[in-house]
C-alpha positions as CSV (number, residue, x, y, z in Angstrom):
1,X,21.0,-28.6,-106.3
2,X,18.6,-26.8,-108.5
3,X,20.0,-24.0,-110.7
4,X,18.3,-21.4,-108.4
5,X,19.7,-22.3,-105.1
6,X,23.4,-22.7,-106.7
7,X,26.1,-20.1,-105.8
8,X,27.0,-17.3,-108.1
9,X,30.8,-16.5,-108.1
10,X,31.7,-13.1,-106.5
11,X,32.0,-10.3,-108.8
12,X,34.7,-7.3,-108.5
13,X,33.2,-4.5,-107.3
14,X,33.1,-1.9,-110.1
15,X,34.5,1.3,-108.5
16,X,37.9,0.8,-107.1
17,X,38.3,0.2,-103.5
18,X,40.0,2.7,-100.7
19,X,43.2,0.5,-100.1
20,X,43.6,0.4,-103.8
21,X,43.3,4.3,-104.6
22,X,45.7,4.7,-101.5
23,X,48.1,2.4,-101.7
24,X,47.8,1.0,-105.5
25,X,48.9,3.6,-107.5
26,X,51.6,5.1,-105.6
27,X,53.0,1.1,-105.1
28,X,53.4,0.5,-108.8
29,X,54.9,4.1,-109.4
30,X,57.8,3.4,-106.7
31,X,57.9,0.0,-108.2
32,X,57.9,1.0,-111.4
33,X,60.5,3.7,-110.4
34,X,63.0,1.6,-108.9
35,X,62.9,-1.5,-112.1
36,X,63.3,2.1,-114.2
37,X,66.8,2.8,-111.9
38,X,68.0,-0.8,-112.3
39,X,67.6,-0.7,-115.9
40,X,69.9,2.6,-115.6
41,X,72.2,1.5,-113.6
42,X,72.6,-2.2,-115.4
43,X,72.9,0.0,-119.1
44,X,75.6,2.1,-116.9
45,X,77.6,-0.9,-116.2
46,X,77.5,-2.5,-119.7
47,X,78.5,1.0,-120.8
48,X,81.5,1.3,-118.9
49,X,82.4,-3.0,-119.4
50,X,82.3,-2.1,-123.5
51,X,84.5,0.9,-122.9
52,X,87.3,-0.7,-121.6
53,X,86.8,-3.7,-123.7
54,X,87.3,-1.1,-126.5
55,X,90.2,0.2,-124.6
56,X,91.9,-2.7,-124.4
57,X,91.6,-3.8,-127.7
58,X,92.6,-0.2,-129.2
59,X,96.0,-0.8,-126.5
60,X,96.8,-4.3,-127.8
61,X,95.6,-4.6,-131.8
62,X,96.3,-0.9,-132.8
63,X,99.6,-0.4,-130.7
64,X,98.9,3.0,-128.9
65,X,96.7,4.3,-126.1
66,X,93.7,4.8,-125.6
67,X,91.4,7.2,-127.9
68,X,90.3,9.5,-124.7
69,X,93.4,9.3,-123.3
């Protein structure tokens, strides 16, 4: 094969696309939206494991109940 007659790759085209204007941007916002509410929800629940770890030291080192009642 001579170097004229050989294939160029395909480039990207340079403006975006329709599918990617209509469905690209919205898709990573609800994805980003939804890895956003598991990182909430996960902090929540390490929250609320600490707490009561807390709680039950404070019950069974210190001799008395809880700080918050």
């Amino acid at each position: 094969m001579t170097p004229s007659t050989r294939r160029q790759p395909a480039q990207p085209p340079k403006t975006p696309m329709a599918w990617q204007l209509l469905w690209g941007w919205p898709l990573f916002g609800l994805l980003l939206e939804a890895q956003l509410h598991a990182l909430i929800v996960w902090q929540e629940s390490m929250a609320v494991a600490g707490k009561d770890a807390w709680d039950r030291c404070v019950v069974r080192y210190c001799g008395g109940v809880p700080i918050d009642g």
